[in-house]
N, C-alpha and C positions, 0 to 999 in steps of 0.2 A: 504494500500500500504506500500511496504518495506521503512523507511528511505533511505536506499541503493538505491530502484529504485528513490526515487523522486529525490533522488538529480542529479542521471543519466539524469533524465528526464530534470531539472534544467539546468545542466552543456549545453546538445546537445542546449536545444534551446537559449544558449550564445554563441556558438559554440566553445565549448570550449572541445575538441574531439580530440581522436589519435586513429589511424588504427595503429593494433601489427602489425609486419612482418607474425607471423600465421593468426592472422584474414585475411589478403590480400589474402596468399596463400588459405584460404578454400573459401573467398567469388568468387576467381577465379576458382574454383574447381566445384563449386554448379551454376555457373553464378548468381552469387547475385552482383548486385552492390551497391557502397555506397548509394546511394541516396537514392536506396530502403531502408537499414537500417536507415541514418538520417530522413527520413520523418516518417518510420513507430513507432518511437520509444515514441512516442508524447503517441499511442494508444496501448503502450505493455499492457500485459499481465505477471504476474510473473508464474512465473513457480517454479523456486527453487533461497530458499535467503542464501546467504553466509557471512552475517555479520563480520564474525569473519575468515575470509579467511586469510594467513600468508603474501600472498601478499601485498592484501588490500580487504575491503569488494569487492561482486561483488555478478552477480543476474544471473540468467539464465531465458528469455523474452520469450515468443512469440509473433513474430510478424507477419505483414502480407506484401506480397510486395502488387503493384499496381495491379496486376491480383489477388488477394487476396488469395494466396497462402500462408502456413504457412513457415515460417522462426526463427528457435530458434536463440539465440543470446547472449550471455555470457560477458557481460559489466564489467567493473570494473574500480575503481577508485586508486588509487597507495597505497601505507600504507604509511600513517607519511602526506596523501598530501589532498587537498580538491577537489586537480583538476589534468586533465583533467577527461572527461567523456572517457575509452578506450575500444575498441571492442578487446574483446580476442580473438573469435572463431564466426564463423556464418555456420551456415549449413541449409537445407533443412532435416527436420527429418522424418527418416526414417518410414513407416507406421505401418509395424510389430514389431517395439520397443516402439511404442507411444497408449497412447487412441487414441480414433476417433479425440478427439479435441485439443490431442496435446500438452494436459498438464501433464499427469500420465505416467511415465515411465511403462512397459508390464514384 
């Protein structure tokens, strides 16, 4: 596992957490709600690590909601900070851009 996600994974279950203004706008876009994200993120999956991103590190998850749907997820942590745990972006990924299982970009 990334350094990056665990600490993700660390931060949510202190709940130590912030929704961007964009994350809000796409998880209302996709009907994802937070809760799907806060619960599912316990049991992410990494997808792609950004270590060294300008902002701050940050990951790109797959997760699952409740109906065990897939939901990618783009976390990140600030630069210069340890905390919070923040949703960038959340979507429902697209089928003909993805593998079957939603981890390999097409």
């Amino acid at each position: 596992m990334s350094r990056t996600l665990q600490l993700i994974k660390e931060l949510v279950a202190r709940g130590e957490i912030r929704i961007s203004e964009h994350g809000y706008d796409e998880l209302a876009a996709d009907d994802i709600s937070v809760e799907d994200i806060l619960s599912g993120v316990a049991a992410a999956d990494l997808v792609e690590d950004y270590p060294d991103y300008f902002k701050g590190p940050s990951v790109l998850v797959l997760q699952k909601d409740p109906d065990g749907l897939p939901i990618h997820v783009v976390w990140g942590i600030p630069k210069g900070a340890g905390t919070p745990a923040v949703v960038v972006t959340a979507y429902r990924p697209e089928k003909d851009k993805w593998s079957d299982d939603f981890k390999t970009r097409l």
